[in-house]
C-alpha positions in Angstrom: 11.0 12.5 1.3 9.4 8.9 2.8 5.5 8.5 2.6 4.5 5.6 4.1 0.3 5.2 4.1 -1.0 3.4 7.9 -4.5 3.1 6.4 -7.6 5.1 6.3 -6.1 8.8 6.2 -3.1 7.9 8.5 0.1 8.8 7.1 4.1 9.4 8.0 6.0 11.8 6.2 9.4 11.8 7.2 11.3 14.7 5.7 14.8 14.6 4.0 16.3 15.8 7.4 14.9 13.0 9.3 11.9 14.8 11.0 8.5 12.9 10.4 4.9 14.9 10.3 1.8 12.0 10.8 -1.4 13.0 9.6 -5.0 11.7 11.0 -3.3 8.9 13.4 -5.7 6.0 14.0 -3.9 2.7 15.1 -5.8 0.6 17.7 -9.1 0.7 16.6 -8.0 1.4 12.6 -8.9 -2.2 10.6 -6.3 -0.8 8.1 -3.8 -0.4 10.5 -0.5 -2.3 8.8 -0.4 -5.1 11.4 3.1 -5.2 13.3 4.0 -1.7 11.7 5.8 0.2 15.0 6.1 4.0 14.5 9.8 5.4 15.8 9.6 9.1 15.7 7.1 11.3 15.5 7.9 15.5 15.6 4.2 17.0 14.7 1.1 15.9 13.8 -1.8 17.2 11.9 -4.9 16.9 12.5 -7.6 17.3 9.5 -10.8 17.5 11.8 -12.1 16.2 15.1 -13.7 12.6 14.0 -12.7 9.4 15.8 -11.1 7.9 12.6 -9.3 10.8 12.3 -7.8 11.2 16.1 -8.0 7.6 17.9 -4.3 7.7 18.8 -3.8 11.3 18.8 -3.6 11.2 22.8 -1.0 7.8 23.1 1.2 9.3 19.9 1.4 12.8 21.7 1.9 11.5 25.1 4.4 9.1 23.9 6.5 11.7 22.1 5.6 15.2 22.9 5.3 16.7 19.1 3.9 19.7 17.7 -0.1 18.9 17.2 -1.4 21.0 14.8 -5.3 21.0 13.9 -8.2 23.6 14.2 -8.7 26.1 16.9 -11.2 23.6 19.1 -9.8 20.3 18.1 -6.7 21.9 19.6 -8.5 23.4 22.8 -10.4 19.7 23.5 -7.4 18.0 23.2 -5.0 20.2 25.4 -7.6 19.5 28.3 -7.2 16.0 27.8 -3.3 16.0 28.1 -1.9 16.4 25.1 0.9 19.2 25.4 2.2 21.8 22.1 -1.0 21.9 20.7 -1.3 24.5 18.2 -4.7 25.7 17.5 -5.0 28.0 14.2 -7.4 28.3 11.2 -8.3 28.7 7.8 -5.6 30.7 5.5 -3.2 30.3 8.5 0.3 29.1 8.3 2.3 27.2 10.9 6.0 26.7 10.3 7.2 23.4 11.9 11.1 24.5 10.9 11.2 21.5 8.8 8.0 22.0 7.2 5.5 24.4 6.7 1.4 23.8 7.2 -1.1 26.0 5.5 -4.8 24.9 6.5 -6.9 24.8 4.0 -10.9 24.4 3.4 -12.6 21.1 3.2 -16.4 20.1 2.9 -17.4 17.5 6.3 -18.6 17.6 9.5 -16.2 17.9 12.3 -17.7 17.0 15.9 -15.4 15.7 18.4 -16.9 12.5 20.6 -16.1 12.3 24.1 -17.6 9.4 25.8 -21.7 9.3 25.1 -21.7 13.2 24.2 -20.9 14.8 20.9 -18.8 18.0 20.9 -18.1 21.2 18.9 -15.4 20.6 16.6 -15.0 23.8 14.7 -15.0 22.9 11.0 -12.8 20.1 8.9 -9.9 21.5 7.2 -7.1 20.1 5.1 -3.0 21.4 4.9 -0.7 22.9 1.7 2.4 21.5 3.3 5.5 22.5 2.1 9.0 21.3 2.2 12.0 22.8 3.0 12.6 22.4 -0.5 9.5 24.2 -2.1 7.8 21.5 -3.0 4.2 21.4 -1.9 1.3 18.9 -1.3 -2.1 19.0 -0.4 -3.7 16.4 2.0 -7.4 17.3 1.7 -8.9 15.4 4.7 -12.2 14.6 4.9 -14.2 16.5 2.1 -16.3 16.7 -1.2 -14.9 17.8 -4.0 -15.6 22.3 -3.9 -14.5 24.8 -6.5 -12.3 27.0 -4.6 -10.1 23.9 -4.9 -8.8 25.7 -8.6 -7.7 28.6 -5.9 -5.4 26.1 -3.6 -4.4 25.2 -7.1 -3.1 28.9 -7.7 -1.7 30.0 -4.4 0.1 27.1 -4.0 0.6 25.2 -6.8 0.8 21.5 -5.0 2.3 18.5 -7.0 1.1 16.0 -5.0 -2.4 15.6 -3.6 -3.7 12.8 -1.1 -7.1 12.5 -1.8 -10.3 10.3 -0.5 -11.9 8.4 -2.4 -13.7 5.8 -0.5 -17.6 7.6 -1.2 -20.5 7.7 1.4 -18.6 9.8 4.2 -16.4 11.5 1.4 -16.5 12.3 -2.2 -16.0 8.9 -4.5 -13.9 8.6 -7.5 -15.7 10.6 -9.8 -15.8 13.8 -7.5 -12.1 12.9 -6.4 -11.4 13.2 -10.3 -12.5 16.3 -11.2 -10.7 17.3 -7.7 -7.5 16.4 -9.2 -8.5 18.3 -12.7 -9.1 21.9 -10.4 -5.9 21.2 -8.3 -3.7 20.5 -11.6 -1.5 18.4 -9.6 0.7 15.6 -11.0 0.3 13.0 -9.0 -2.8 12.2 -6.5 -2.6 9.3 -3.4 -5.7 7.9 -2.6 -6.7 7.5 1.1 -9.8 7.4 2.9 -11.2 4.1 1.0 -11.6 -0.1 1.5 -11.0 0.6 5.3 -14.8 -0.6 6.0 -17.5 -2.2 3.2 -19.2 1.0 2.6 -15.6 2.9 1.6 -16.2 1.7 -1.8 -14.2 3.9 -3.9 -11.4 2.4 -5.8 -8.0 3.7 -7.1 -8.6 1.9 -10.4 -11.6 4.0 -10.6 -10.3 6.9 -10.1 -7.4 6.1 -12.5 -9.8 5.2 -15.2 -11.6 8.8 -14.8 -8.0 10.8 -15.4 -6.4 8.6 -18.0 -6.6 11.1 -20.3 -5.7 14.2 -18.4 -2.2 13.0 -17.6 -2.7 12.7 -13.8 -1.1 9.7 -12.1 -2.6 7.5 -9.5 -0.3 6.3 -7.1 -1.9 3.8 -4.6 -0.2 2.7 -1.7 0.7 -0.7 -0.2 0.2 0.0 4.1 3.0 0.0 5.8 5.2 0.4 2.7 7.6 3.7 2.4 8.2 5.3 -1.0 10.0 7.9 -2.0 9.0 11.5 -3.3 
């Protein structure tokens, strides 16, 4: 499959039979937005929880083409009475199969209001996804969160390869909490997100790679914009 990081926690996934999942969209207001960088297709997005950061261009993307939106049950609700059509509201433990792809959500530790204009509104709780390929691999995209113990039971459920993890601190756990993250998950490989976006994101993946060096867990940072291949 093709990752290709957008900034922030903004990704594409486009799966080996050409459908693409986008995580967390955040374009127009997103400082780490890859300038230029036009997205072609877009079949279902998830949605980790209801922050700005996290759903800025949820409403244009959806609008523009009609995907599967996945997130928690009141995300969903709140958006669906703004327009956005084949929303899929569901919770923790709960799977949704995509047909290409399958999302389990998944705990995290963060707040999760939704804003909508001045007022700030119920947004259920922040969650992450087990996504899993047609192929049985599996990753986890955490979302927003702080590092929690019942990340060693993700870990055996669903035995995830990959991880994309935060690490920019203040509003998420830092390097050293991402680190021991990766140690409970025993994944392979972890992508950093969530970091250098603004000045107080100072989490590093240098840092992080310097706190697993010796537990055979690679970093894999990103250039934006950039596809690789997994």
């Amino acid at each position: 499959m093709n990752i290709t990081w957008l900034g922030h926690s903004h990704f594409q996934l486009q799966f080996p039979t050409g459908e693409v999942l986008i995580t967390d969209p955040w374009i127009e207001e997103n400082p780490a937005y890859p300038k230029g960088y036009k997205i072609q297709r877009v079949d279902a997005i998830a949605i980790s929880h209801g922050h700005f950061d996290h759903t800025g261009d949820l409403i244009p993307l959806a609008k523009q083409f009609e995907p599967k939106v996945v997130a928690i049950f009141e995300v969903a609700s709140h958006f669906a009475t703004k327009g956005v059509k084949n929303t899929i509201g569901m919770n923790k433990g709960g799977t949704v199969d995509l047909g290409f792809a399958k999302l389990t959500m998944t705990h995290a530790i963060h707040s999760a209001a939704i804003k909508d204009g001045d007022r700030m509104l119920y947004g259920g709780e922040a969650a992450g996804y087990v996504i899993t390929g047609k192929d049985g691999r599996k990753m986890y995209f955490a979302g927003d969160t702080d590092v929690f113990s019942d990340m060693s039971l993700i870990a055996d459920l669903y035995q995830p390869e990959l991880a994309f993890l935060p690490i920019g601190d203040h509003f998420t756990m830092g390097p050293h909490e991402a680190a021991y993250a990766a140690r409970l998950l025993k994944v392979k490989t972890v992508i950093p997100m969530h970091y250098g976006t603004f000045p107080v994101l100072t989490g590093r993946p240098e840092d992080l790679a310097a706190k697993v060096k010796d537990d055979g867990i690679r970093i894999w940072p990103l250039d934006k914009g950039k596809s690789v291949t997994w």
